[in-house]
C-alpha positions in Angstrom: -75.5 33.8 3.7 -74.5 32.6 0.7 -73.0 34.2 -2.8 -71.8 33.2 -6.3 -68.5 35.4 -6.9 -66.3 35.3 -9.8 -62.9 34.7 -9.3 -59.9 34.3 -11.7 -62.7 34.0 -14.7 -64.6 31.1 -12.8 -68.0 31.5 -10.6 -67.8 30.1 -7.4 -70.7 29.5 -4.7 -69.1 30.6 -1.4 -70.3 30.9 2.1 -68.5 32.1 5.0 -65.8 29.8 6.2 -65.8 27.3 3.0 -62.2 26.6 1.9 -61.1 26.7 -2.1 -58.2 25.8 -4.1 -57.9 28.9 -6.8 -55.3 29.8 -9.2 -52.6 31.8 -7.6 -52.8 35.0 -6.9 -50.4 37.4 -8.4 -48.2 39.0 -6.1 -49.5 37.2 -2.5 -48.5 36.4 0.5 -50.0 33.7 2.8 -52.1 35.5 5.4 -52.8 38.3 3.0 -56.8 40.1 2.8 -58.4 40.3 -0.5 -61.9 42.2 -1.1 -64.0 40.8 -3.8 -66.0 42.8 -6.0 -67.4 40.8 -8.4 -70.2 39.2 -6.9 -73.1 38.3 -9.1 -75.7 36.9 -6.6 -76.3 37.4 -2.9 -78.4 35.6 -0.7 -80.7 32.5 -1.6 -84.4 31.8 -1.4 -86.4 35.1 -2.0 -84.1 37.3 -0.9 -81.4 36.8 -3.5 -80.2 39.6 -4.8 -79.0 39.2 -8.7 -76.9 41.4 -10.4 -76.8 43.1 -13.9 -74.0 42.2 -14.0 -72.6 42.4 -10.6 -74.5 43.1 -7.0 -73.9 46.7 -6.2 -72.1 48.0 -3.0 -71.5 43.6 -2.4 -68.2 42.3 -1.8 -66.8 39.1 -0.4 -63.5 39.0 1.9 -61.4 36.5 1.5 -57.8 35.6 3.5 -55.3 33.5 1.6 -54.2 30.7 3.8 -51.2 29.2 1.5 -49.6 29.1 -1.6 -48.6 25.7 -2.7 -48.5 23.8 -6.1 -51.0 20.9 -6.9 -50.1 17.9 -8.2 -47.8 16.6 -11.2 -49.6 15.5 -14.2 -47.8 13.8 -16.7 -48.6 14.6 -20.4 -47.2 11.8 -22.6 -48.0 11.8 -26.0 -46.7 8.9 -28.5 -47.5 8.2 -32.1 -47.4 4.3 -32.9 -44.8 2.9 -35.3 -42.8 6.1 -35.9 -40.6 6.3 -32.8 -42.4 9.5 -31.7 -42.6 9.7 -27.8 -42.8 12.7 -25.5 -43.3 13.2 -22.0 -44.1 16.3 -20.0 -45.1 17.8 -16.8 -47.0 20.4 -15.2 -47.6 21.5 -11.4 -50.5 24.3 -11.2 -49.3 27.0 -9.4 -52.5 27.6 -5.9 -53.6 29.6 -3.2 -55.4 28.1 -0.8 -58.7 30.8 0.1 -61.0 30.6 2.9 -64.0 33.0 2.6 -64.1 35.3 6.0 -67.2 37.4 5.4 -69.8 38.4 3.1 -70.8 42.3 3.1 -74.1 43.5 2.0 -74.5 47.3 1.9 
């Protein structure tokens, strides 16, 4: 069974056992259970089940696996002929999800 669940502001398509790379979640631990509630579609083919603006009584269980950082990217800005020149970094703060089941009342 598939579903299209928003998460952190973004709309995923999720099945169970797919893996994602999400923002982190506030407050976590790896190995912790998280229910989702906002689910917007459920099912595919005829059966789908769209919601106005989420499914009713639909949620989507998820298990963090890790929280990690991604990768550095460099942000290095420069403005010819003035001796302007900066350079920054950033890491993205992740949890590592992996869907465990999707619940249909």
């Amino acid at each position: 069974m598939k579903a299209i669940v928003e998460i952190q502001g973004k709309q995923l398509t999720v099945s169970e056992g797919n893996i994602f790379f999400v923002n982190r979640y506030a407050n976590s631990q790896a190995g912790d259970s998280v229910e989702l509630k906002e689910v917007l579609m459920l099912g595919e083919g005829s059966e789908a089940k769209i919601g106005n603006p989420y499914v009713p009584d639909a949620c989507v269980r998820i298990h963090i696996l890790e929280n990690k950082r991604g990768k550095k990217v460099v942000v290095f800005k420069k403005k010819r002929r003035k001796g302007y020149e900066r350079k920054r970094g950033h890491r993205q703060e992740l949890s590592v999800i992996k869907v465990e089941s999707i619940v249909a009342s």
